[in-house]
C-alpha positions in Angstrom: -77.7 -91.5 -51.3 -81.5 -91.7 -50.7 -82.9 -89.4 -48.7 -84.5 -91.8 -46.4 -80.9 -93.8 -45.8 -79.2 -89.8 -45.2 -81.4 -90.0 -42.4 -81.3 -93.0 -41.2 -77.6 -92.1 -41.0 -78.3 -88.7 -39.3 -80.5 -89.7 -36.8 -79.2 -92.9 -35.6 -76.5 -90.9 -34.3 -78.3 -87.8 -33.1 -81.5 -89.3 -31.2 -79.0 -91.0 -28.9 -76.4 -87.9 -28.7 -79.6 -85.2 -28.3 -81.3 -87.8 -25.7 -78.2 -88.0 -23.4 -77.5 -84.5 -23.2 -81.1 -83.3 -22.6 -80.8 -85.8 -19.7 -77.7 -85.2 -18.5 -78.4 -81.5 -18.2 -82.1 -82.1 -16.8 -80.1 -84.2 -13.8 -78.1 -81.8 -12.9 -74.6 -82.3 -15.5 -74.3 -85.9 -13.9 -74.2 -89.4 -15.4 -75.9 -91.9 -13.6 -76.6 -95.8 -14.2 -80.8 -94.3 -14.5 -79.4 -92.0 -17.3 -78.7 -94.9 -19.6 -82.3 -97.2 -18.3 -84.1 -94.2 -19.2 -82.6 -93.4 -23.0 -82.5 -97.2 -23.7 -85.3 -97.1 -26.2 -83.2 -94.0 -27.7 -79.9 -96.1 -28.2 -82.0 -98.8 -29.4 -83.4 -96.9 -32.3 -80.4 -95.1 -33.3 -78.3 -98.6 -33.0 -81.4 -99.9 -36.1 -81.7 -96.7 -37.5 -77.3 -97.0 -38.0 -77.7 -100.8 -38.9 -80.6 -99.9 -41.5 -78.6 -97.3 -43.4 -75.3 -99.6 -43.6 -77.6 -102.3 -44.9 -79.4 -99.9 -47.5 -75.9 -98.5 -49.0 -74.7 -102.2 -49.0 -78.0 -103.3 -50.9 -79.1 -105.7 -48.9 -82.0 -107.6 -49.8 -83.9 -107.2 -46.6 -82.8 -103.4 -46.4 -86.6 -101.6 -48.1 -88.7 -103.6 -45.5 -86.4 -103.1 -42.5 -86.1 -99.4 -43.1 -89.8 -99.4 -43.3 -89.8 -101.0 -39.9 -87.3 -98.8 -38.1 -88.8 -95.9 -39.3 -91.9 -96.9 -38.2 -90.2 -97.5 -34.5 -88.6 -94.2 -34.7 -91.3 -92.6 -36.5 -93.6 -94.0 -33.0 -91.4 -93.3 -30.2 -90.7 -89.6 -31.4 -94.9 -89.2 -31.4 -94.8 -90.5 -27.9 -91.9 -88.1 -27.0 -93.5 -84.9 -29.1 -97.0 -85.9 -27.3 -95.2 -85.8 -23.9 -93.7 -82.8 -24.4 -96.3 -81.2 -25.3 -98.6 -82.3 -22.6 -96.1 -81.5 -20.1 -96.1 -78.2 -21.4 -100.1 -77.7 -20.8 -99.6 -78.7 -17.3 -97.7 -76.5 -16.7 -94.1 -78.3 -16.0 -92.0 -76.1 -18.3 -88.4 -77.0 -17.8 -85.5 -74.7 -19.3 -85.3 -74.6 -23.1 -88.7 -76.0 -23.4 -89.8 -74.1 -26.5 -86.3 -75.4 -28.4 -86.6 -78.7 -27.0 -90.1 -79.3 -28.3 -89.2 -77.2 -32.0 -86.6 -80.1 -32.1 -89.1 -82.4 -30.8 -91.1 -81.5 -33.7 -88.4 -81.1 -36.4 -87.2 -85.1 -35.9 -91.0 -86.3 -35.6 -91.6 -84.5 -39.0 -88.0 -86.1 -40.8 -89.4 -89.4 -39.2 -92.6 -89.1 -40.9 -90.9 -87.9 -44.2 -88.5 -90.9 -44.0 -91.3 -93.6 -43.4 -93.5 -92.6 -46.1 -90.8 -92.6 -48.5 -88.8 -95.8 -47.4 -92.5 -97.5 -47.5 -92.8 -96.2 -51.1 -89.8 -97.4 -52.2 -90.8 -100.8 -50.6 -93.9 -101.5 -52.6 -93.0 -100.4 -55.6 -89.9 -103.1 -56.0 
């Protein structure tokens, strides 16, 4: 399997499970109806990051410009997450774990950005 589409696969699942458990620990090892309004955008991307790989290993036409897309979104929203992270630390508000939270951070923006350049590749090229 591409390396893009191994990803896709990898993260959809893990950006959800990483996002709940970083916020179910940050609220005290509670679940709350907040918990799930606040990872939304999380599920969301893993749910097209999941539905992007099943359509790339069943060759769908669509599949080269819709991962482009969701790795775009993904590729986006873990910027915004890394840049908060990092601001947050500047301030000041360091929470538990914050230097392997943001090493994490970085480690999925970087396979994001890997995955997006090479899905877009791919997509031009056909």
């Amino acid at each position: 399997m591409r390396f893009e589409v191994t990803a896709a696969f990898l993260l959809g699942g893990l950006i959800p499970l990483l996002a709940t458990c970083v916020d179910f620990c940050r609220q005290g090892y509670t679940f709350s109806g907040a918990l799930f309004r606040s990872d939304f955008a999380d599920y969301v991307a893993g749910a097209l990051l999941l539905f992007t790989g099943w359509a790339a290993v069943r060759a769908r036409s669509f599949a080269p410009v819709l991962l482009v897309l969701a790795w775009a979104y993904v590729t986006s929203m873990m910027f915004g997450s890394s840049w908060g992270q990092i601001d947050d630390t500047l301030r000041g508000e360091v929470e538990p774990y914050n230097t392997a939270i943001t090493l994490i951070k970085f480690a999925l923006l970087a396979t994001c950005v890997a995955s997006l350049i090479v899905s877009f590749r791919r997509a031009t090229h056909k």
